[in-house]
N, C-alpha and C positions, 0 to 999 in steps of 0.2 A: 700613852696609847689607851684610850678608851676602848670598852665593851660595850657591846647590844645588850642588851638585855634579852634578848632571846639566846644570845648565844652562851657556850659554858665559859666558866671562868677561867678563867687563864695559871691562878697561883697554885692548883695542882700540878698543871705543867712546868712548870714554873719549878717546885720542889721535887720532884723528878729526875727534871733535865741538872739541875743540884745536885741531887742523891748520885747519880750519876756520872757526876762529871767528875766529883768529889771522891768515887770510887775508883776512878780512871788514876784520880793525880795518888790516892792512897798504893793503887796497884804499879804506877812507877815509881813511887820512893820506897815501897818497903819488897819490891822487887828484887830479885836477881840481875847483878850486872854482868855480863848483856840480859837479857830479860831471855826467860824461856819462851816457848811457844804458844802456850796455852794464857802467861800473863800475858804477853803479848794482846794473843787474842781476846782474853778478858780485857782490856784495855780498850781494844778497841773496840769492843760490842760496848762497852761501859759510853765511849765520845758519840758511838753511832748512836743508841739509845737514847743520849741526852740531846744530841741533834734532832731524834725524830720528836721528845717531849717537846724543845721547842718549839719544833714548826708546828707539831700535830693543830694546835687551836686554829694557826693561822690558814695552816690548808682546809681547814673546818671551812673556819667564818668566810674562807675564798671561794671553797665547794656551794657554803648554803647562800652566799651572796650571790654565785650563780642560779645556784637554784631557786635563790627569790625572784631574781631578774628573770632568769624564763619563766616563772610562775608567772610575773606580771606580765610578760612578753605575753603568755600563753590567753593571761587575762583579758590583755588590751585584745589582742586576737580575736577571742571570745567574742566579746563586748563588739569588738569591730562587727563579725558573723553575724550577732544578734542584731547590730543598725542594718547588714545588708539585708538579714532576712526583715526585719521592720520596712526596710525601704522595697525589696520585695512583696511582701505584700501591699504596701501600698500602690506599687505599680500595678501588681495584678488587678487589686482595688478598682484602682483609674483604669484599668484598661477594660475590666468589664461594665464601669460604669459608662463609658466612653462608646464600648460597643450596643450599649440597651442606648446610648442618646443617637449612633449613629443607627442601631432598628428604629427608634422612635422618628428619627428624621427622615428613615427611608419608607417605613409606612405612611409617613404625613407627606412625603413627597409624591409616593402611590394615590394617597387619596387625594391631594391637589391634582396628580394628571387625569385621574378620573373625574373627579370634578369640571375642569379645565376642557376633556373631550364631551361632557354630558355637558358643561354651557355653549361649548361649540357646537355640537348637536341641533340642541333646542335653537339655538343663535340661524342656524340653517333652514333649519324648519320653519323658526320665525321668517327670516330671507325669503323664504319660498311661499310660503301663507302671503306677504306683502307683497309678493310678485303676482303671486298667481290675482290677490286683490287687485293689485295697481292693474294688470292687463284686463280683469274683469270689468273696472271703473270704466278704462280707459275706450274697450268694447263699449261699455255702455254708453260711455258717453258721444263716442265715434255713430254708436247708432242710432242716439238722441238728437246728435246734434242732424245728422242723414236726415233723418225725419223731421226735423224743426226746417231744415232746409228743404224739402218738401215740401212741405205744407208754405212755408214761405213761398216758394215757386207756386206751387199751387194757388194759393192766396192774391199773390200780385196777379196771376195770369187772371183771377175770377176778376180782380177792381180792375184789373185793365179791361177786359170786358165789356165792366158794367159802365167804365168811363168811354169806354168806344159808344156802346149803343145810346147813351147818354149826348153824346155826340154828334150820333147819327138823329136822333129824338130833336135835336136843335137844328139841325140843315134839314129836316124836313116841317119841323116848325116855321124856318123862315122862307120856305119856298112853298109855305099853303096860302102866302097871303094874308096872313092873321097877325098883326103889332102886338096885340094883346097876350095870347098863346106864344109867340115868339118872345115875348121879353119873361114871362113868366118861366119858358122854357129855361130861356139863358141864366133867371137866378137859381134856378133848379141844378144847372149845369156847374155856376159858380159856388154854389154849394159844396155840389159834390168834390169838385176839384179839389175846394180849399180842405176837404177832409180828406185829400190822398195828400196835399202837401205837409199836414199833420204825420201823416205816417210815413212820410218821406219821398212819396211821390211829387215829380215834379212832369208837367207840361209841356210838352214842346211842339210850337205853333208858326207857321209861318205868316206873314205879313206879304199883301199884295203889293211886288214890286221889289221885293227883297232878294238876293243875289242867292241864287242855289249855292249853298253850300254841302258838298256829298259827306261831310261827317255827321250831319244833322239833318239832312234831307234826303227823301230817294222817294225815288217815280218809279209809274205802274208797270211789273214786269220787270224792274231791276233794270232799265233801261237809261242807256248813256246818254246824258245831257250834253246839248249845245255849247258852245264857247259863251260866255257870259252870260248866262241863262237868265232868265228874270221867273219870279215864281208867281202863280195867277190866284190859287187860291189852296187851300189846304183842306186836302181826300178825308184823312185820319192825322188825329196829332201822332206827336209819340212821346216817350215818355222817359224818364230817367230815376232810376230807384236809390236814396241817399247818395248820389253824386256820379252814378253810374248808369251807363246809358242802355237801355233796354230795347229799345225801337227806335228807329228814326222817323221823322213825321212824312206823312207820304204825300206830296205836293204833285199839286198840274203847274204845266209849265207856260208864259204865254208865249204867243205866236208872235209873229213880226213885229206888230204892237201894240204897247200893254191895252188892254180891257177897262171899259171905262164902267167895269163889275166893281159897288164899294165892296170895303175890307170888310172882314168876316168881323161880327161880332161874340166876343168871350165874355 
């Protein structure tokens, strides 16, 4: 049986529970037979005595081997307490780090919605500036274009006019009797024509002998033509501006039978 070294040694006890045990056997041989009461009882305080030298060491080293064991029980304990407080704090740690990231992400979420409503803002403002422009354009140009169409109206009515009396300038040319005057008139006339067909005016003339047609013809007074009409001669042309018909040409119509009036010259 080995010892600790921390522990006591054993061969005190050891000589002792000897001394002892040895006095027990001395006190029943040189005892009284039957033994009195007091050897007796010296006897046996002598076997008890060297029982307790025995064990004493070992109830020791059983006492302090407990009591080491709960030291270190007490230890690991310890040591355990000190990791939870270490991992306590650590959590508290994280958890107030965690709450300055979740302020920090609820301020930067704050300033993204304000952000977010001041670009939507401005975004409406913008909307409405380009509204209120687009309707201003579109006034403007509604009232431009009014006026451009105007004046267009205006314009045609002036050359249609000037190509009527123009016109009229030529049928009295040719009914003064004058060749000369009369053809000078008509280049004067074909002139003018070919600069309305430049700007998109066109002509529209009837031929002696040619079939009334009422989407291109009409007589004085808006006055309903005969059944196969024949046309005699042409009152006023009329006229069509880029493919669209403005006037129709105002024609006489002949009688029973055609006139033996030549065709008009253009």
């Amino acid at each position: 049986m080995t010892t600790d070294s921390k522990s006591p040694p054993l061969w005190p006890f050891l000589l002792a529970d000897i001394l002892f045990l040895g006095l027990a056997v001395f006190l029943w041989r040189q005892g009284h037979q039957p033994m009195l009461w007091w050897e007796a009882a010296g006897m046996i305080f002598c076997i008890g005595a060297g029982a307790f030298a025995f064990l004493s060491p070992f109830l020791r080293r059983s006492a302090a081997d407990q009591t080491l064991a709960q030291a270190r029980q007490l230890a690991d304990a310890a040591a355990k307490i000190q990791k939870l407080d270490e991992l306590a704090g650590q959590i508290s740690n994280s958890t107030a780090q965690w709450q300055a990231v979740q302020d920090a992400a609820a301020k930067t979420a704050q300033t993204a919605a304000g952000l977010a409503d001041s670009m939507a803002a401005e975004a409406r403002a913008f909307t409405e500036f380009l509204q209120k422009a687009n309707d201003a354009e579109r006034a403007l140009m509604r009232l431009e274009t009014e006026k451009l169409r105007r004046n267009e109206t205006e314009w045609l009515q002036i050359v249609l006019r000037m190509l009527d009396q123009v016109h009229a300038l030529f049928q009295a040319a040719l009914q003064s009797g004058q060749p000369s005057l009369a053809e000078q008139i008509g280049l004067f006339q074909n002139a003018c024509r070919d600069l309305g067909r430049r700007a998109g005016i066109a002509v529209l003339t009837a031929a002696a002998g040619e079939p009334f047609d009422p989407a291109r013809h009409q007589l004085l007074h808006d006055a309903a033509p005969p059944d196969n009409a024949l046309i005699l001669d042409t009152l006023a042309p009329g006229y069509t501006y880029q493919g669209q018909l403005v006037r129709r040409a105002l024609v006489r119509l002949q009688e029973s039978a055609p006139s033996a009036q030549s065709p008009e010259r253009t």
